[in-house]
C-alpha positions as CSV (number, residue, x, y, z in Angstrom):
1,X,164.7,88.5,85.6
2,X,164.0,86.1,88.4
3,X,163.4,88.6,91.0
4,X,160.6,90.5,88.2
5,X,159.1,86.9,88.0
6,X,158.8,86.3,91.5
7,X,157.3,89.7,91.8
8,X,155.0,88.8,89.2
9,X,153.7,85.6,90.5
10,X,153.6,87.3,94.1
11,X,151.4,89.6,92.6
12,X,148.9,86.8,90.7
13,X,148.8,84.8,93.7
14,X,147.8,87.6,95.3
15,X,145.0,88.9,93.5
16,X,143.8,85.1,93.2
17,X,143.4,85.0,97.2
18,X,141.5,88.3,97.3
19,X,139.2,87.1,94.5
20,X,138.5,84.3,97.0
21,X,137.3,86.8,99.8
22,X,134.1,86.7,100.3
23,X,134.6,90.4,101.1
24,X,136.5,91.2,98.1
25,X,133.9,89.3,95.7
26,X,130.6,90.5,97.8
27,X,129.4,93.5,95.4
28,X,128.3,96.8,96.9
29,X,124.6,98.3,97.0
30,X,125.1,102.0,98.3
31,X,121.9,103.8,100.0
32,X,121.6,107.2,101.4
33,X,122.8,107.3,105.1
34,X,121.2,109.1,107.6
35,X,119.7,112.5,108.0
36,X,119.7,112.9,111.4
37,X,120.7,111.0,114.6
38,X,119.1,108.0,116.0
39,X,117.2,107.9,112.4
40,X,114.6,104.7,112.3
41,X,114.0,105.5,108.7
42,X,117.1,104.9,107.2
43,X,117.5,101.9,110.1
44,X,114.3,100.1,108.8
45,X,115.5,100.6,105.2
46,X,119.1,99.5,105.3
47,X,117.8,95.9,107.6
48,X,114.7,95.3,105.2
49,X,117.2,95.6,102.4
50,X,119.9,93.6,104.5
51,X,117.1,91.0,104.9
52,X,116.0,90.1,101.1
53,X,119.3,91.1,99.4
54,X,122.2,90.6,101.7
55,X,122.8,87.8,100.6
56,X,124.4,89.0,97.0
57,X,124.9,92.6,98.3
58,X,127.1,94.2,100.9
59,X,124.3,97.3,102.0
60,X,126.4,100.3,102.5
61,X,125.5,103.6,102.4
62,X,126.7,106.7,101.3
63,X,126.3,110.9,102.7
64,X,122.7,111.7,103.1
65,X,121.8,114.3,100.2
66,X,118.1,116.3,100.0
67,X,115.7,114.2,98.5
68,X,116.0,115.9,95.2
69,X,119.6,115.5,95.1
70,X,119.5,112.1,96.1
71,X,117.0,111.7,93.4
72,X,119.5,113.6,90.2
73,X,122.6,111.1,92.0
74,X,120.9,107.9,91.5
75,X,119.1,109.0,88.1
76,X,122.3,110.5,86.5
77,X,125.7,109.5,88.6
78,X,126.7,106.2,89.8
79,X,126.6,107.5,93.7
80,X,123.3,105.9,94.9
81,X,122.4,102.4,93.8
82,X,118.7,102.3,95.4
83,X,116.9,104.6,97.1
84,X,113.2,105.1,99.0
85,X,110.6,107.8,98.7
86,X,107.4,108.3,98.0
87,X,105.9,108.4,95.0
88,X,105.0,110.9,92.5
89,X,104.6,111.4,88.8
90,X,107.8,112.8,88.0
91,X,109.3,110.2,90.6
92,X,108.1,107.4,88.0
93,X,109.4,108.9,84.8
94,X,113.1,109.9,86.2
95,X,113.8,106.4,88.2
96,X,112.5,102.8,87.9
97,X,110.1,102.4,90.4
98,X,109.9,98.8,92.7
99,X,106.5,97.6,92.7
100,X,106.1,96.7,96.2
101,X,104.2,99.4,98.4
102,X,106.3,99.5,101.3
103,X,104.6,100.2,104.6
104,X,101.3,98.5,102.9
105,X,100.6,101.5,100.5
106,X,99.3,103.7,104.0
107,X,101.9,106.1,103.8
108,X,99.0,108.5,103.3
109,X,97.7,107.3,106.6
110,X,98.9,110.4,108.9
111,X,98.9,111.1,112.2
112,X,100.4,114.0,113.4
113,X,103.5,115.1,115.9
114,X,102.2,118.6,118.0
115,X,102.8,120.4,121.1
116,X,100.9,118.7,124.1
117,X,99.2,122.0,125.2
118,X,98.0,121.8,121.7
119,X,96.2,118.7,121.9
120,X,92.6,119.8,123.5
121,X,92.3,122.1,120.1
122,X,93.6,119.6,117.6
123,X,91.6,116.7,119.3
124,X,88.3,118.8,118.5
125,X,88.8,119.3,114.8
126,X,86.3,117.1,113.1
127,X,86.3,118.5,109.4
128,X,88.6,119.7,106.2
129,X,88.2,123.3,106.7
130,X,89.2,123.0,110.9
131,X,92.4,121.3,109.7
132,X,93.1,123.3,106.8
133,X,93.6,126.1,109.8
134,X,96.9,123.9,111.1
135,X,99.7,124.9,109.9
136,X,101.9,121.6,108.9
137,X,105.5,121.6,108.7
138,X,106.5,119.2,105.8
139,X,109.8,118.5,104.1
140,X,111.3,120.7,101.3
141,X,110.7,117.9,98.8
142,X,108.5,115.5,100.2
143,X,105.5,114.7,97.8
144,X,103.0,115.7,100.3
145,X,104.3,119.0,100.6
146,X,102.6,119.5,97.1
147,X,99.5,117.4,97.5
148,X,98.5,119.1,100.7
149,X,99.5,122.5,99.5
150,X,97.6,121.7,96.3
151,X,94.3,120.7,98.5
152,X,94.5,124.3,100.4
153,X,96.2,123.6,103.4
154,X,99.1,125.8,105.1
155,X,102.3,123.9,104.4
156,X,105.8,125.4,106.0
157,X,108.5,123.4,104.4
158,X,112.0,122.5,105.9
159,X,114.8,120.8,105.0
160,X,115.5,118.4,107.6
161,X,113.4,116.6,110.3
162,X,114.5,118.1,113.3
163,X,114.4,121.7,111.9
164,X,110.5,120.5,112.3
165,X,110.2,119.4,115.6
166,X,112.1,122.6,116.4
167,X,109.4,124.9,114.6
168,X,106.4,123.1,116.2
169,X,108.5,122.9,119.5
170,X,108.9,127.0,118.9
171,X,105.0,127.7,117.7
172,X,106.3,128.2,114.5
173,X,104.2,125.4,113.2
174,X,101.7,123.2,114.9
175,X,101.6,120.1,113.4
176,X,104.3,117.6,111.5
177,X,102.1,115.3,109.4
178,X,103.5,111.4,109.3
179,X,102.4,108.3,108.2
180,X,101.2,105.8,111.5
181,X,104.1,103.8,110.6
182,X,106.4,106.8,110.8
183,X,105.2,108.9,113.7
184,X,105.4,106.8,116.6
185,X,108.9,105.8,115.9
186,X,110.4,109.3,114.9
187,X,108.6,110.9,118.1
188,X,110.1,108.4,120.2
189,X,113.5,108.7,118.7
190,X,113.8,112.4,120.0
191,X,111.4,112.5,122.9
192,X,114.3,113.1,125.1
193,X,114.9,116.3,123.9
194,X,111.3,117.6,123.0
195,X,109.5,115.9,125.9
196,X,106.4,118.6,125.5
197,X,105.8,116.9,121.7
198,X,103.2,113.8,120.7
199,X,102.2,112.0,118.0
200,X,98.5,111.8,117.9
201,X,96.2,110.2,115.9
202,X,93.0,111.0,117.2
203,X,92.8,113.0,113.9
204,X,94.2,111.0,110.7
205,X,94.7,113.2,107.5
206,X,94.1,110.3,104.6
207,X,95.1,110.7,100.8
208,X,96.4,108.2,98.5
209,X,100.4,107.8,99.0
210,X,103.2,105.1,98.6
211,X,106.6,104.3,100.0
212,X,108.6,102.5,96.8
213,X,112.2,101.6,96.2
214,X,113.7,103.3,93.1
215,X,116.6,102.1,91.4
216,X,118.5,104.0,88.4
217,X,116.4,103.5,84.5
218,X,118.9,101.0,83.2
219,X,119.2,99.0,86.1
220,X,115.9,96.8,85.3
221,X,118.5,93.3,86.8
222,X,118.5,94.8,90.4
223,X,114.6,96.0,89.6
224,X,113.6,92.8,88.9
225,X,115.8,91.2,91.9
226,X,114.5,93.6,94.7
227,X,110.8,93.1,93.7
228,X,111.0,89.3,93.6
229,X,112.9,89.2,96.8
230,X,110.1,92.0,98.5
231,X,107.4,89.5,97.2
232,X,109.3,86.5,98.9
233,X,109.4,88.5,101.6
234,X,106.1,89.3,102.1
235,X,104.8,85.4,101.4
236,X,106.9,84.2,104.1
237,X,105.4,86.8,106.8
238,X,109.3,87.9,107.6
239,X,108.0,91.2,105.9
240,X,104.7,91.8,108.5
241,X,107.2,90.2,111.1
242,X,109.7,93.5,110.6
243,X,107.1,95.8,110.4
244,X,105.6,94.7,113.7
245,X,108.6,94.5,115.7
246,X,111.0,97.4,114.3
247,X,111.7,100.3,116.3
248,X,110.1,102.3,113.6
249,X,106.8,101.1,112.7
250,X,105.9,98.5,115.6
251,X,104.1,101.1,117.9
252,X,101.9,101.5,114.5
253,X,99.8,98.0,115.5
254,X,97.0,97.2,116.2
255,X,95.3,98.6,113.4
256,X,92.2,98.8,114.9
257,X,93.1,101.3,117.0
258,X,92.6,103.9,114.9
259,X,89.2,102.6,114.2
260,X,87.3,106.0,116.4
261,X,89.6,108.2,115.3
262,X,88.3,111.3,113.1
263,X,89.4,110.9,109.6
264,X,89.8,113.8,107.0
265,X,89.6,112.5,103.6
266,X,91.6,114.4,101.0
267,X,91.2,113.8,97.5
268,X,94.4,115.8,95.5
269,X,93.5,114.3,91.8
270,X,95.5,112.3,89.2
271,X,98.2,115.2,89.2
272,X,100.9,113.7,91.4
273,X,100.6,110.4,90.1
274,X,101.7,107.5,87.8
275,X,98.8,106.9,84.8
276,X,99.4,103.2,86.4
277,X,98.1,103.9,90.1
278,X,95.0,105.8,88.6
């Protein structure tokens, strides 16, 4: 009987000292991890999160899943926690969106990764109809996939990134369309490897389209957490202070540089988007 009791007391002190662990008490917020070597995306996401959270969150992350799947594992299993994308309609009604535009609502600002021998045609295209000749490789289930496919231009979709930069590296597409605070950073990542790619933005491509945070339905707590903290953020310029010195997006400033470059404006409708951003 003593020997059970000396277990048992063993045991409570035990669990008391882990309790104490600022480890053990730290709770978990669990991300999708990367999708593909030296990725700035998911690098940006996991410090800005790290940054207005980490002080109540441990951010870990879990095996990168297609954005649709990553979408049905936050919405319906208790795999993802949070998760970033852009927006859409559909987007809105199956997760609970964070209100806080990341990368300043321009993720519709887009430049373009193409071949270098390529450049002295694409520099020269100076309306919708030229550019709806390019054909853009986009991702399986990005957003813009549908809203440029939906404005008439040729979309080739892929699953992952550097299944892209392989098909405009092969002339099997010509163009990657990505956001200025996207491009630069992506195409520096793997400029090793495909040294005869750019990312130019002599020519933007310009529709309305937002970066968010989405968290599962029911979990408004952590909704309402990440949005204050993102606000915070912002006030105290630590938010402009990442985005102009993160691998990523830094290359994207000044902003006026992009002030003589051509800009094709495309208008896709209400279609793809929440009644609220109308």
């Amino acid at each position: 009987m003593k020997f059970v009791r000396s277990i048992q007391l063993v045991a409570t002190l035990f669990i008391f000292c882990f309790s104490l662990s600022p480890i053990g008490s730290a709770a978990t917020l669990f991300t999708p991890g990367p999708d593909k070597s030296n990725d700035r995306t998911h690098a940006f996401f996991h410090e800005l999160l790290t940054q207005i959270v980490g002080d109540k969150y441990v951010i870990a992350s879990r095996p990168h899943q297609t954005q649709n799947r990553s979408i049905g594992l936050l919405a319906t299993k208790a795999y993802y926690d949070v998760i970033w994308t852009a927006e859409s309609s559909e987007r809105d009604e199956t997760m609970l969106r964070i209100d806080f535009p990341i990368f300043r609502g321009a993720l519709g600002i887009r430049g373009s990764i193409i071949r270098k021998d390529y450049e002295p045609y694409f520099n020269a295209i100076t309306s919708i109809d030229e550019f709806k000749q390019v054909r853009l490789c986009q991702g399986h289930n990005w957003p813009d996939a549908d809203i440029l496919e939906y404005s008439g231009f040729l979309v080739y979709r892929a699953v992952h990134f550097e299944s892209m930069l392989e098909m405009v590296s092969r002339e099997r597409c010509d163009a990657i369309a990505l956001s200025i605070f996207e491009g630069y950073g992506e195409m520096e990542a793997f400029e090793a490897k495909y040294s005869e790619l750019t990312f130019s933005t002599s020519v933007l491509l310009i529709y309305p389209q937002s970066y968010y945070f989405y968290v599962k339905k029911e979990n408004s707590a952590l909704a309402l957490l990440l949005e204050e903290r993102l606000r915070l953020h912002h006030l105290s310029g630590d938010y402009d202070y990442l985005l102009s010195s993160h691998p990523l997006t830094r290359d994207a400033f000044p902003l006026s540089k992009y002030d003589t470059a051509s800009k094709i404006i495309v208008q896709p409708g209400n279609a793809f988007f929440d009644d609220n951003d109308k």
